[in-house]
C-alpha positions as CSV (number, residue, x, y, z in Angstrom):
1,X,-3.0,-14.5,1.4
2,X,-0.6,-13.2,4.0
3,X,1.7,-15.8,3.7
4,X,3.0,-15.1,-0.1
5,X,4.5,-11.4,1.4
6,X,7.2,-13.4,2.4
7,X,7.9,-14.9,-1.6
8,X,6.6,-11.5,-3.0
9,X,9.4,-10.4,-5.6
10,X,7.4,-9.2,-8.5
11,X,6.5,-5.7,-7.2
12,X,7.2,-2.5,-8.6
13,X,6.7,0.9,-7.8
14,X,3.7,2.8,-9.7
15,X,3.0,6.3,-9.0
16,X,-1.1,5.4,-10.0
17,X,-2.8,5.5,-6.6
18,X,-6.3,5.1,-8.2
19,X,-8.4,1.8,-8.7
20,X,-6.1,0.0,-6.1
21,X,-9.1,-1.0,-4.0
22,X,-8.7,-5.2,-2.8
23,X,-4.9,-5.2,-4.2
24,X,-1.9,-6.3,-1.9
25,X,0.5,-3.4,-2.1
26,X,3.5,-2.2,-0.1
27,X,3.8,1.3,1.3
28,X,7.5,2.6,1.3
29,X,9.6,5.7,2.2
30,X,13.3,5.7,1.6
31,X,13.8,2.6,0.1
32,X,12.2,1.1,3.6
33,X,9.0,-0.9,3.6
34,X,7.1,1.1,5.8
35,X,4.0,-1.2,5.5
36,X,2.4,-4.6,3.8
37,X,-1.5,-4.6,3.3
38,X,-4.5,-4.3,1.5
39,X,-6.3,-1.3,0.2
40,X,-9.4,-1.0,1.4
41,X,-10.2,2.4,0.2
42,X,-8.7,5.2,-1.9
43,X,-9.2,9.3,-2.5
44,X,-11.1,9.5,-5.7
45,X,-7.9,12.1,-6.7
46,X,-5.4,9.3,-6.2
47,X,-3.6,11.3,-3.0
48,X,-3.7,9.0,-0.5
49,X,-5.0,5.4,0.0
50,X,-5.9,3.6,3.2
51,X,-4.9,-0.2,4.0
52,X,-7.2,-2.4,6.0
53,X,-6.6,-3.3,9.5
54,X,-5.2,-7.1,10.1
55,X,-3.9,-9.4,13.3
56,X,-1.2,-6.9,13.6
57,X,-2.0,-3.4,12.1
58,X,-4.6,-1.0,12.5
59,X,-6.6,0.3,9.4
60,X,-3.8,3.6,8.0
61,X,-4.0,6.3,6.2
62,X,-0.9,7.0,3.3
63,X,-0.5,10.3,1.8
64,X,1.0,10.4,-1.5
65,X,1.9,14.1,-1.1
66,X,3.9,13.1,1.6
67,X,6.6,11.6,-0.1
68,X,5.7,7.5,0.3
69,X,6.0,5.1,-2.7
70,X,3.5,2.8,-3.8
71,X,4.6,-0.9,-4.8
72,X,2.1,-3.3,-6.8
C-alpha cells in the first residue's frame, strides 16, 4: 500500500474530516505535505483526525482548527 504514495496524483483537498477512518490521506499546511498515512481514528465533530503509526512515523494527531488541509 505504501508504495503507490509515490504514483499518487488523483488527490484533492476536502474540507470533510468525518468517516475517513482506513483511507490513505495526505496532511498539508501551506501547500507543503506535512504527512502521508492512514487514518486510524477521527473526532466524531470532524476537528481533528489521527494517522496510524508506520516504519517511519509515530501514530499523530492533526487539528483541523489549526489550519492543515486534508487531501483524499
Amino acid at each position: 500500500m505504501f508504495e503507490q504514495w509515490n504514483t499518487v496524483t488523483h488527490l484533492r483537498p476536502t474540507a470533510d474530516w468525518q468517516s475517513r477512518v482506513g483511507d490513505v490521506v495526505e496532511i498539508r499546511s501551506n501547500v507543503r505535505v506535512i504527512r502521508r498515512g492512514i487514518v486510524e481514528e477521527e473526532m466524531p465533530d470532524g476537528s481533528g483526525l489521527w494517522l496510524a503509526a508506520d516504519a517511519t512515523e509515530h501514530r499523530q494527531y492533526f487539528d483541523k482548527d489549526l489550519g492543515y488541509e486534508l487531501w483524499v
